[in-house]
PyMOL CGO cylinders between C-alpha atoms (Angstrom):
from pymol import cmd
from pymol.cgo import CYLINDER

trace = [
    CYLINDER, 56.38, -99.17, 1.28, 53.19, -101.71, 0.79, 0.3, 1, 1, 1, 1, 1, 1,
    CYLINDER, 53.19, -101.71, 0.79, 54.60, -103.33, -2.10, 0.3, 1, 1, 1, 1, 1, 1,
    CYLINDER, 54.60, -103.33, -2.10, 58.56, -103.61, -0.39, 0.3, 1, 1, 1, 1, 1, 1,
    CYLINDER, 58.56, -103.61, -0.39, 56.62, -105.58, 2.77, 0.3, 1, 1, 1, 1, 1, 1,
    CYLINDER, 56.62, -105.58, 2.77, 54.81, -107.67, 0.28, 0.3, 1, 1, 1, 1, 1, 1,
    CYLINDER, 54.81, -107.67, 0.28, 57.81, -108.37, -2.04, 0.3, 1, 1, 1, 1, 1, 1,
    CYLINDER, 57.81, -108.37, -2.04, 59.79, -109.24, 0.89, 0.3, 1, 1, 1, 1, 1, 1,
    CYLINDER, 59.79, -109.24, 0.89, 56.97, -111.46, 2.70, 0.3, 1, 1, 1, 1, 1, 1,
    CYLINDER, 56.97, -111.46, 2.70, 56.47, -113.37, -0.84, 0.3, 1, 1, 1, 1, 1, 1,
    CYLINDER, 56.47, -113.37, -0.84, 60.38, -113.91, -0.97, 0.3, 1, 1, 1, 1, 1, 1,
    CYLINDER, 60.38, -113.91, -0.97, 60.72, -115.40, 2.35, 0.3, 1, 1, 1, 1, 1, 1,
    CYLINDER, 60.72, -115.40, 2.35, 57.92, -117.64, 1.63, 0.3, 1, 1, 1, 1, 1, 1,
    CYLINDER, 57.92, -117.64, 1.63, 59.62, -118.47, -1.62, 0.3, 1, 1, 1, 1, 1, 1,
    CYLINDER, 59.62, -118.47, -1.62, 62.92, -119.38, 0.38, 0.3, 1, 1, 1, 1, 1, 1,
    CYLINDER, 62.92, -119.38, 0.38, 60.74, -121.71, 2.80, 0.3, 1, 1, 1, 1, 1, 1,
    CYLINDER, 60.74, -121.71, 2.80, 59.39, -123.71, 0.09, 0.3, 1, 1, 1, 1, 1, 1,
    CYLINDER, 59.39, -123.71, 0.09, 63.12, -123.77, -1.39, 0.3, 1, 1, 1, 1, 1, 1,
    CYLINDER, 63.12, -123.77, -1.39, 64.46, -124.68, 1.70, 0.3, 1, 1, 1, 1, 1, 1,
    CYLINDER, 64.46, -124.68, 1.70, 61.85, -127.67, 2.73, 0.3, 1, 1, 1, 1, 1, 1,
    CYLINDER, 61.85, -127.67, 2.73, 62.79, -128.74, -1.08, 0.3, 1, 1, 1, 1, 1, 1,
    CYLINDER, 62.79, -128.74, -1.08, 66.50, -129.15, -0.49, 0.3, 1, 1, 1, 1, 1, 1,
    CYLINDER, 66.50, -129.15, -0.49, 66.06, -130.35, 2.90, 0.3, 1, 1, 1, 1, 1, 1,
    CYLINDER, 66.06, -130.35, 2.90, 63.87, -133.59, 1.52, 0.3, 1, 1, 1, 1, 1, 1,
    CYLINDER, 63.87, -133.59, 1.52, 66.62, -133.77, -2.13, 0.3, 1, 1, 1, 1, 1, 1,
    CYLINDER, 66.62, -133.77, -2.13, 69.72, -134.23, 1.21, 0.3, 1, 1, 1, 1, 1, 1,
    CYLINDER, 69.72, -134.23, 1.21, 67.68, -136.46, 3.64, 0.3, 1, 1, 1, 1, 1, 1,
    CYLINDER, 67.68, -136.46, 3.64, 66.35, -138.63, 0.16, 0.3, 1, 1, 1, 1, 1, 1,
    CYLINDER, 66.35, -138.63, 0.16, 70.73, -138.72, -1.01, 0.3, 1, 1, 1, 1, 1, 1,
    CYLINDER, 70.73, -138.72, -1.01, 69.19, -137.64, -4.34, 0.3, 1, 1, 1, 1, 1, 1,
    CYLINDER, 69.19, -137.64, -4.34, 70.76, -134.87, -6.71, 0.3, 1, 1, 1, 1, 1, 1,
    CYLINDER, 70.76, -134.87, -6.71, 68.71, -131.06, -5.91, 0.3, 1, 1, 1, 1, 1, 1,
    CYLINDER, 68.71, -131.06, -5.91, 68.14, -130.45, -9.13, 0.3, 1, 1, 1, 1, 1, 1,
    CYLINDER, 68.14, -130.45, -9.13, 64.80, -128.54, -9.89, 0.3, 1, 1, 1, 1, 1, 1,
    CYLINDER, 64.80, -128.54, -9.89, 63.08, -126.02, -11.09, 0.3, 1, 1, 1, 1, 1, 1,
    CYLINDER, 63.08, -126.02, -11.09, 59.70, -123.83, -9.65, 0.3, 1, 1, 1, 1, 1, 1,
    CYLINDER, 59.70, -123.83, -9.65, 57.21, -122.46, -12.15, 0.3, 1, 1, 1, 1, 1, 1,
    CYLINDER, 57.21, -122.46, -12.15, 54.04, -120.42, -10.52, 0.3, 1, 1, 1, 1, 1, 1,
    CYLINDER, 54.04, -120.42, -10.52, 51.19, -122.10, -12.68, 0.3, 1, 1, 1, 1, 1, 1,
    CYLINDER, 51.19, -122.10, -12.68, 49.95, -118.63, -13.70, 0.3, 1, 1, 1, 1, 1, 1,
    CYLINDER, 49.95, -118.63, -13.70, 53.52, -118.70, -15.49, 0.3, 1, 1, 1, 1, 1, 1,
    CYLINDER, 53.52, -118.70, -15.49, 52.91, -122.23, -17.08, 0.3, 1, 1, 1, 1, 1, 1,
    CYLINDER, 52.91, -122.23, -17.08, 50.63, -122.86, -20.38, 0.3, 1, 1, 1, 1, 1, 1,
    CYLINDER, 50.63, -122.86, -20.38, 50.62, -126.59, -20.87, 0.3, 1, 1, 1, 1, 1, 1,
    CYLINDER, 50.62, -126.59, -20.87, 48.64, -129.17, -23.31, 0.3, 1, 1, 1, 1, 1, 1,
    CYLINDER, 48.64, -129.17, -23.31, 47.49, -130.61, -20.27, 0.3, 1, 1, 1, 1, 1, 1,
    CYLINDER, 47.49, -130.61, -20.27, 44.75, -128.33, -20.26, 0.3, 1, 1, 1, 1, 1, 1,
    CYLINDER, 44.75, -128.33, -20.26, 43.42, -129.43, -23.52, 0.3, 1, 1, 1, 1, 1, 1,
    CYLINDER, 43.42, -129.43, -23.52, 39.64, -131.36, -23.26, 0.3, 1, 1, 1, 1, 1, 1,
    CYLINDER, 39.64, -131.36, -23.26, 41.34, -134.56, -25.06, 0.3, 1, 1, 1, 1, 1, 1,
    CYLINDER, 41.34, -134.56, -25.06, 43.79, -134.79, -21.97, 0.3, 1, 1, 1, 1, 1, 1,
    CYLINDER, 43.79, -134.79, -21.97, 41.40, -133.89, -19.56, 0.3, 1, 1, 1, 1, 1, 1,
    CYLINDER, 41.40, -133.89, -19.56, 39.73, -137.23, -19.84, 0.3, 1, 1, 1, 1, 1, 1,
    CYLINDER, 39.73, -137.23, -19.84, 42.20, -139.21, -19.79, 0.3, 1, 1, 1, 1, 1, 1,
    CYLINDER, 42.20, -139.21, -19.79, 42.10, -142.18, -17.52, 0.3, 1, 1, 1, 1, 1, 1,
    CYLINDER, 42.10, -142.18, -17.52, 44.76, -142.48, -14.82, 0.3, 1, 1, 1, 1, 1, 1,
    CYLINDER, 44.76, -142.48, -14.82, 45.51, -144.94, -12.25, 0.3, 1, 1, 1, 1, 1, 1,
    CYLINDER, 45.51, -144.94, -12.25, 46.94, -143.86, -8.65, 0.3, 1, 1, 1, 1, 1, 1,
    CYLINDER, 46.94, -143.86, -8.65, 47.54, -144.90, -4.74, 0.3, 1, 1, 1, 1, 1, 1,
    CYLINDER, 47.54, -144.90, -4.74, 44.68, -144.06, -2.39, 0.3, 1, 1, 1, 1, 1, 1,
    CYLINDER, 44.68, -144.06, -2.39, 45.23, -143.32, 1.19, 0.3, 1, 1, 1, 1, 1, 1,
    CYLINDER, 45.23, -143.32, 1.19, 45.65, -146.64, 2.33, 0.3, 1, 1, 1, 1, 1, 1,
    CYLINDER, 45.65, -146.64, 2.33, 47.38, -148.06, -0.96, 0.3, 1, 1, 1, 1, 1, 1,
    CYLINDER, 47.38, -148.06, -0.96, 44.35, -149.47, -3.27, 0.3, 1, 1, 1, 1, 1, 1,
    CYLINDER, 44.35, -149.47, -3.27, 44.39, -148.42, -6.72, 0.3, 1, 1, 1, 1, 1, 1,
    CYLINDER, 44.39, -148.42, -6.72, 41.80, -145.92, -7.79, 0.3, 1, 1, 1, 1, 1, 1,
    CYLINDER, 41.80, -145.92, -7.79, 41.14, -144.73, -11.23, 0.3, 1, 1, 1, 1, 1, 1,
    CYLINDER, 41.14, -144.73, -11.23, 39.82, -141.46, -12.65, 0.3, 1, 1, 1, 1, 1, 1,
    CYLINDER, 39.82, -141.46, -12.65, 39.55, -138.69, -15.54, 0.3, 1, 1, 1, 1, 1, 1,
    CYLINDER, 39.55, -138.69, -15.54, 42.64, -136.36, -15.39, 0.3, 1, 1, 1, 1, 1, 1,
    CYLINDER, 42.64, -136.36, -15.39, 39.91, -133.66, -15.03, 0.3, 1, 1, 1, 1, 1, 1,
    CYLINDER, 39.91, -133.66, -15.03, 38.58, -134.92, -11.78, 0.3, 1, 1, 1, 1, 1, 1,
    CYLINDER, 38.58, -134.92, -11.78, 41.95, -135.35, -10.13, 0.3, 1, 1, 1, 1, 1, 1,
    CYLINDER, 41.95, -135.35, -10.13, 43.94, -131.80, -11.49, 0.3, 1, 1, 1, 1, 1, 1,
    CYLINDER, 43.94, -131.80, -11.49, 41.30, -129.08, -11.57, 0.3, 1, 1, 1, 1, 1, 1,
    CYLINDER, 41.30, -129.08, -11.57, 44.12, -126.46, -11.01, 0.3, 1, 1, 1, 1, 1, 1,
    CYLINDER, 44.12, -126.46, -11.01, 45.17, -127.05, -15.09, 0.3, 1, 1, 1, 1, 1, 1,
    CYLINDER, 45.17, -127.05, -15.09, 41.94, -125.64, -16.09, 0.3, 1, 1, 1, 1, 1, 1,
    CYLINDER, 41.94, -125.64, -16.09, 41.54, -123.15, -13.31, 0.3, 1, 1, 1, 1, 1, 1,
    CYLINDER, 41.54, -123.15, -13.31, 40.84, -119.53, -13.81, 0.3, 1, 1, 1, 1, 1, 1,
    CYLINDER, 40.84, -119.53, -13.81, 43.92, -117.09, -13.33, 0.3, 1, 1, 1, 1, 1, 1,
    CYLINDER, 43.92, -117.09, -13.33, 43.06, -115.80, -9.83, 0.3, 1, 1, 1, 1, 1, 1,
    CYLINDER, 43.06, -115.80, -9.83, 42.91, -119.31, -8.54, 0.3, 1, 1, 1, 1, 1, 1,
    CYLINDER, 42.91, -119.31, -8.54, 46.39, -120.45, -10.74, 0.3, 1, 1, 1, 1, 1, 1,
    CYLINDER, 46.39, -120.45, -10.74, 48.28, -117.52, -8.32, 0.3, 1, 1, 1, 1, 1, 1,
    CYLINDER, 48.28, -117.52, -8.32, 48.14, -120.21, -5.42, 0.3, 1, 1, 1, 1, 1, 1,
    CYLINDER, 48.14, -120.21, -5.42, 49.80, -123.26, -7.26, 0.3, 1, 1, 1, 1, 1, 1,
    CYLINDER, 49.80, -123.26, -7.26, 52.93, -124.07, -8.36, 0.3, 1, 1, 1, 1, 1, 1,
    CYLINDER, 52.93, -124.07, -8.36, 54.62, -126.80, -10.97, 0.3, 1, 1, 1, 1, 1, 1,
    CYLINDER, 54.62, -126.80, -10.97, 58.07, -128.64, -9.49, 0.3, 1, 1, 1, 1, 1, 1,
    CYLINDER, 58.07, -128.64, -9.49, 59.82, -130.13, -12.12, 0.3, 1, 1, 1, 1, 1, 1,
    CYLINDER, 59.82, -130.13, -12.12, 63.29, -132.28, -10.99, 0.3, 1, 1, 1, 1, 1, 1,
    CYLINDER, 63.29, -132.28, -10.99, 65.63, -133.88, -12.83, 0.3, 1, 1, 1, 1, 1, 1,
    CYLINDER, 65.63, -133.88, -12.83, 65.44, -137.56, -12.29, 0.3, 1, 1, 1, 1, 1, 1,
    CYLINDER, 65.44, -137.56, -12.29, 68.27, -139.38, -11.63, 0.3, 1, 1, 1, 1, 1, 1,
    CYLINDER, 68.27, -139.38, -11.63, 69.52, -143.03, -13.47, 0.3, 1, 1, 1, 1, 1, 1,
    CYLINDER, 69.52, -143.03, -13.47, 69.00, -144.86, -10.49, 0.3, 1, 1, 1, 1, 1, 1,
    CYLINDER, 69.00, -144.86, -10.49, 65.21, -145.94, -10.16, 0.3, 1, 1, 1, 1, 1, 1,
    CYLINDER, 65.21, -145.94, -10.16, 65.48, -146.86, -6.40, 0.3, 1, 1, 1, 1, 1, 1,
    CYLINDER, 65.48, -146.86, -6.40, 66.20, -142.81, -5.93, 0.3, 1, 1, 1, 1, 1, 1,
    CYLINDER, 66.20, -142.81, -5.93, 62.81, -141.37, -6.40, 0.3, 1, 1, 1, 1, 1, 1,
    CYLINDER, 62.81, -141.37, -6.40, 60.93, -138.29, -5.73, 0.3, 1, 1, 1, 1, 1, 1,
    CYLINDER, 60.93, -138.29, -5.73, 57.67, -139.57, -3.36, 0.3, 1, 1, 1, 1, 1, 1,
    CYLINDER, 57.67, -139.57, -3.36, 55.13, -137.06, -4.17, 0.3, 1, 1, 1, 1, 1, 1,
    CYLINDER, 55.13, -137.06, -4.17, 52.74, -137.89, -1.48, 0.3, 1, 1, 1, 1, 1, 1,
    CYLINDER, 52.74, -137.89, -1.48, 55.30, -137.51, 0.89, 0.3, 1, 1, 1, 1, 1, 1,
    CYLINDER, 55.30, -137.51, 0.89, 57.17, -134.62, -0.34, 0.3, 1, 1, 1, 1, 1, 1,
    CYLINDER, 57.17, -134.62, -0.34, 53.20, -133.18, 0.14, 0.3, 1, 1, 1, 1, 1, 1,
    CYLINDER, 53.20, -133.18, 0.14, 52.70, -133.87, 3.06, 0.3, 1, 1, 1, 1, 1, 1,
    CYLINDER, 52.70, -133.87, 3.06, 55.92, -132.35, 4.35, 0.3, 1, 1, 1, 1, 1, 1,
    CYLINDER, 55.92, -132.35, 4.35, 55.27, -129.38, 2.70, 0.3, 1, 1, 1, 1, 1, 1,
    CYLINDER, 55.27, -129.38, 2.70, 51.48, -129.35, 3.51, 0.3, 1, 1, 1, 1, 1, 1,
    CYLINDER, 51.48, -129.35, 3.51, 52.78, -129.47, 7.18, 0.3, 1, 1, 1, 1, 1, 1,
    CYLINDER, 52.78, -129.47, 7.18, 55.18, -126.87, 6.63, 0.3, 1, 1, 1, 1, 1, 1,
    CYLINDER, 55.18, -126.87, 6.63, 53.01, -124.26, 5.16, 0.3, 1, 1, 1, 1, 1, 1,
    CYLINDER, 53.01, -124.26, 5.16, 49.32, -125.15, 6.36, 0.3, 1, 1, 1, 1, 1, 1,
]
cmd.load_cgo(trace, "trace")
């Protein structure tokens, strides 16, 4: 009976997350078209040493540009498996239009509200 209450609890968090998704494609007028993939389930190049120190440029909090190693921004790529059960990879079709665009900090930030 354990493992029918924890299927069941991991579903309905699974439908939240899908849910809070389709919620923010609607409000955003974009197209829900995506995908989930638990990192434990994903093997990627990313992980490789030559991409982990890669430079990359982002927003801050308030908007200034930082810039730092790959590595030092994405530890979850190179994480062991215990720790890769907790994170997940969205991937969504983008649409022509570049004024219709996924936010990620936002889209975070609902979700971080939603589930923390």
């Amino acid at each position: 009976m354990t493992s029918r209450i924890t299927q069941k609890k991991d579903k309905e968090r699974m439908l939240k997350v899908i849910d809070c998704l389709i919620k923010y494609f609607t409000a955003k007028e974009m197209k829900c078209d995506f995908i989930i993939i638990k990192a434990d389930q994903f093997n990627s190049g990313f992980g490789k040493p030559d991409f982990s120190n890669i430079k990359i440029s982002f927003r801050g909090d308030h908007g200034e540009e930082k810039i730092a190693r790959v590595e030092d921004i994405v530890s979850s790529l190179s994480a062991k498996k215990k720790d890769r059960d907790e994170f997940f990879y969205l991937f969504y079709k983008r649409e022509n239009d570049s004024s219709k665009g996924l936010d990620s900090q936002e889209l975070c930030k609902i979700l971080f509200k939603e589930f923390v």
